[in-house]
N, C-alpha and C positions, 0 to 999 in steps of 0.2 A: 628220306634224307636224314640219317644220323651223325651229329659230330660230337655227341656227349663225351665219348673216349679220349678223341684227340682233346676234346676243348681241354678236359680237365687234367692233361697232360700239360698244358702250359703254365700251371699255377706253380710258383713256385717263392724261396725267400728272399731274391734277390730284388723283388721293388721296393721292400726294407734297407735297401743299402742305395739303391736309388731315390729313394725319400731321404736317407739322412744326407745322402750328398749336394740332393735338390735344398735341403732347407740351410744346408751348411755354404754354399754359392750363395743363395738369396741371403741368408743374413750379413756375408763379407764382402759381397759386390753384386746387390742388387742386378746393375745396369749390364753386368756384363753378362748374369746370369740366363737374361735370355735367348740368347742364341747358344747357349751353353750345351755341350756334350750330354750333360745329363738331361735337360730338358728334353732333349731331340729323342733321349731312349725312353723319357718315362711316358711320354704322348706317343709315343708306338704302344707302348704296350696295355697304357688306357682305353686306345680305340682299335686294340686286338681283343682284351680281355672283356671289354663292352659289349662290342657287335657279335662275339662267341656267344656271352651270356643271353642276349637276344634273339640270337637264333635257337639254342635251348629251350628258351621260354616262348616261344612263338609254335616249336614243334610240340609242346606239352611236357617238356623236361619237369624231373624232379626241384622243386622249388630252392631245396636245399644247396642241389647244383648250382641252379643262378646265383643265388646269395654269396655262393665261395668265389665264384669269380670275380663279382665285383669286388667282394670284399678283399681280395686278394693285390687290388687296386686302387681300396682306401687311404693306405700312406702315403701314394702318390699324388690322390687326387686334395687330400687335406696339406698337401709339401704345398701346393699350387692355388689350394685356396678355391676349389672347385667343388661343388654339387652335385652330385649322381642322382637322378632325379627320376622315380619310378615308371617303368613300362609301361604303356598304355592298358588297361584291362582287356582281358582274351576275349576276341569277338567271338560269335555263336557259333562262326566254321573256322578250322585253320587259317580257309583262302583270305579273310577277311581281318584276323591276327598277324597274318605275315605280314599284310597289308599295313596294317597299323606298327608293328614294327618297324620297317623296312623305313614307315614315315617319320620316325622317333629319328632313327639312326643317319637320316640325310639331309633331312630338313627341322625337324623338331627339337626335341629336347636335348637330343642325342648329338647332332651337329651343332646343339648350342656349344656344346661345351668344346669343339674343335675351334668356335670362334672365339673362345676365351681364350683357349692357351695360345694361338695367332696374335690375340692382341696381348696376353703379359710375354710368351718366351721366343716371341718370334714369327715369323713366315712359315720357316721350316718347318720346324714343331707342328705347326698345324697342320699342314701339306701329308706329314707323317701320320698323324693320328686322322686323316681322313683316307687316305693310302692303305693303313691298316683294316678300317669301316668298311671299304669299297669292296676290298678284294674278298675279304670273309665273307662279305653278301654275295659274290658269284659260286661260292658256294651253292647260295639258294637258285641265283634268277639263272645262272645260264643254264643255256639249252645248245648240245652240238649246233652250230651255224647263226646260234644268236644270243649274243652276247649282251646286250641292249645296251650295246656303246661304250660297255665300261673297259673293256682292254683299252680303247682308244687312251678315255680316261684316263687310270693308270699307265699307261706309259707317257703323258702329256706332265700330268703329275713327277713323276719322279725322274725324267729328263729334267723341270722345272728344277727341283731342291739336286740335281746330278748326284743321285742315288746309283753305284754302282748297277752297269747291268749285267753283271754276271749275278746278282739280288735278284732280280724280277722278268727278266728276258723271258726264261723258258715259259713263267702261267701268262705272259704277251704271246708266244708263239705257238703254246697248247691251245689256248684260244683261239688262234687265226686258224689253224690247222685242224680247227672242227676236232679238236681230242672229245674223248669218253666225259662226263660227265663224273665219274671217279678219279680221272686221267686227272681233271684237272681242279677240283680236293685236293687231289695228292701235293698239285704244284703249289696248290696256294697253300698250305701247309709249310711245305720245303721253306719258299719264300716269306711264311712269317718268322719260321725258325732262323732264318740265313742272316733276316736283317735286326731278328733282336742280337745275334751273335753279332753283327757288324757294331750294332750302335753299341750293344754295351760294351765292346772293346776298347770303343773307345773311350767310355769311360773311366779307364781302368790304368 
């Protein structure tokens, strides 16, 4: 399982213009800031660009890799006042690195910081950047006919925050439908593309 190509096709300089607009809402209205348009898009793309770099760094990616994607997320994560906080070290076999990732990114260090932006910018916000965590990780865990729960997940999730489902229908229904193991990369791909295009529209 390689997603080095795709991942570092999502880096780009627009969480520069989402950091100055995040820090530009928080210093003119705090309070309203948190349910704000930009919050909702820069915690997608925190707990896209996140759980990518962790899945890099769990398959043995070039270091260099990981460091660009999160760094790529530093403006964001310092608009919000938030700590990215290092990967657990690589165990002796993959199987036991995924493992320790996989534990960073859902309960550890890694969902901590889903539970920070929930309490300063919101429900949504959070729901988003654990939305974006989840589904990158099927990347990894699924398997045609086992999904280990998480389509259910993800569509519970983003029914919850009434995320367009024309966003996330099809990798809910590649999954029911037992697709390829590529088949449904592809979707969860499409779908991180679909809803940074949604959220930062609305930005805009």
């Amino acid at each position: 399982m390689r997603v080095q190509a795709e991942a570092l096709t999502r880096i780009d300089r627009f969480a520069w213009l989402l950091a100055a607009a995040l820090l530009l809402a928080l210093s003119v209205a705090p309070v309203h800031a948190q349910e704000s348009a930009v919050a909702k898009a820069a915690a997608w793309r925190i707990g896209d660009h996140l759980s990518l770099a962790g899945l890099l760094y769990a398959q043995g990616g070039e270091q260099e890799n990981v460091d660009e994607l999160i760094k790529s997320v530093e403006p964001l994560t310092a608009a919000m006042d938030i700590k990215i906080k290092p990967f657990p070290p690589r165990g002796p076999s993959g199987v036991e690195t995924y493992a320790e990732v996989i534990q960073y990114l859902i309960k550890g260090d890694g969902a901590e910081i889903g539970r920070q932006i929930e309490k300063g910018f919101g429900k949504t916000a959070g729901a988003l950047f654990e939305i974006a965590v989840k589904t990158n990780l099927m990347i990894l865990l699924y398997e045609p006919g086992n999904d280990q729960g998480m389509a259910d997940v993800i569509r519970q999730r983003c029914t919850d925050i009434a995320l367009p489902g024309n966003l996330w229908l099809d990798l809910v229904n590649a999954v029911n439908s037992n697709a390829s193991k590529e088949e449904v990369k592809d979707a969860v791909f499409r779908m991180h593309d679909n809803v940074a295009a949604y959220l930062g529209a609305s930005v805009q």
